[in-house]
N, C-alpha and C positions, 0 to 999 in steps of 0.2 A: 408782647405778652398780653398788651389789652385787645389785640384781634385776636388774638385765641379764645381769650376769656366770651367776645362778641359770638365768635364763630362755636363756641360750642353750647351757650344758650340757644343761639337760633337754631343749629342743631336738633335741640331738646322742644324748643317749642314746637318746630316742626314733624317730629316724629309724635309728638301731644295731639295735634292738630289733626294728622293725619288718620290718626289710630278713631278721633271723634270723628271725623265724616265718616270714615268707612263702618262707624258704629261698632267698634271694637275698644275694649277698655286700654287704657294706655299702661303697660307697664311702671309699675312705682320702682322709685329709687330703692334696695334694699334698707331694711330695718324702717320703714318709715309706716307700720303698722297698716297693709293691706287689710281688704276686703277678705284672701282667701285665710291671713292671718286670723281673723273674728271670725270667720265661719267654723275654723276646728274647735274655738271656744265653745260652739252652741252644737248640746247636746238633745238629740232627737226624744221627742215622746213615743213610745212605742202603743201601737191600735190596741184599743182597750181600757186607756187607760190617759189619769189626768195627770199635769204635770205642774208644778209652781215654781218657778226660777228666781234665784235669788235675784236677778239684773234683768234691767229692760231688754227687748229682743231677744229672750231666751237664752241666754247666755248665763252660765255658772251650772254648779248640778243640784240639779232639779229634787226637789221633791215627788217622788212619782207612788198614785195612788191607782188601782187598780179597780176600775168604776163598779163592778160587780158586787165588792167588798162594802161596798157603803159608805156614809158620810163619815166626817172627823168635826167631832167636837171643837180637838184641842190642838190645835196642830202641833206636830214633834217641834222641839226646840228650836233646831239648826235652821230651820226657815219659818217659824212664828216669829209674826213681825218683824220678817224679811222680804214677804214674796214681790215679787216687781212686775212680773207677767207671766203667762199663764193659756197653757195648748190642751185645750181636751178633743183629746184623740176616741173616747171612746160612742155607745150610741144614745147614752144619757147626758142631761144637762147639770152642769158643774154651775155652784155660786158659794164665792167667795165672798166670808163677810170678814169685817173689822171686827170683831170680840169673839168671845171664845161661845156656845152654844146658838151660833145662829142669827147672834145679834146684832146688830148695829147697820151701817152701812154696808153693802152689797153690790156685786156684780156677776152676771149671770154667763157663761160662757156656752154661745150654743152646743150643740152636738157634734160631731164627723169630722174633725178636723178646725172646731170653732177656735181662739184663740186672739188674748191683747195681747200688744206688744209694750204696755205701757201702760201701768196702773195708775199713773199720777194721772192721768185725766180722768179718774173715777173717785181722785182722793186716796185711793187704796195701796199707794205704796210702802211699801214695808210698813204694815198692818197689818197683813193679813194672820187671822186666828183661827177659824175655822171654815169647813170647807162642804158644803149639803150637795151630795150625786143623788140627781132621783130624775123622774120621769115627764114633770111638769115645764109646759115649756117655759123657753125664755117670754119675757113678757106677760104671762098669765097669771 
């Protein structure tokens, strides 16, 4: 019984092992919460438009604001002081602040695909209130 138990760990390490040199991911055991399991969680931003996820790495659904339409004062309920990260797909700059009219603490998300994956390194996690799309860049 306990060679079997030896022989089907090494087994496992082996095929782990192998799957890493040849730079191919190793298959997970089922139910043990894969990679491609979190990807069907995260929902795309679509071009044009800014997105606010309630969960770091884009993950949950998203708030999605259409950059053309203009800023948000007051963000809708369901993600005011929730948002966690945050993809602007469109060709203006998005900046999210902590308070409602623009105020407070901020972070500016470039243009074309800019995008955190993680607002607590700006302090701005589930905080966020409102949301200024305009033209000015980041930095300026």
């Amino acid at each position: 019984m306990r060679t079997m138990r030896v022989r089907t760990t090494l087994a496992a390490t082996t095929v782990a092992l192998t799957a890493v040199l040849a730079g191919t991911p190793a298959q997970a055991a089922p139910g043990t919460g894969t990679a491609l399991a979190q990807h069907r969680d995260k929902i795309a931003c679509p071009r044009g438009f800014v997105c606010i996820y309630p969960d770091i790495d884009f993950v949950g659904q998203p708030y999605v604001k259409r950059a053309v339409d203009g800023s948000v004062r007051h963000l809708p309920d369901y993600i005011r002081g929730a948002g966690s990260s945050v993809i602007n797909n469109s060709g203006r700059t998005a900046r999210v602040y902590q308070k409602d009219n623009y105020f407070g603490r901020h972070v500016c998300v470039g243009r074309d695909g800019g995008s955190i994956n993680d607002l607590r390194s700006y302090q701005l996690n589930d905080v966020t209130h409102s949301l200024k799309i305009n033209d000015t860049l980041c930095g300026a």
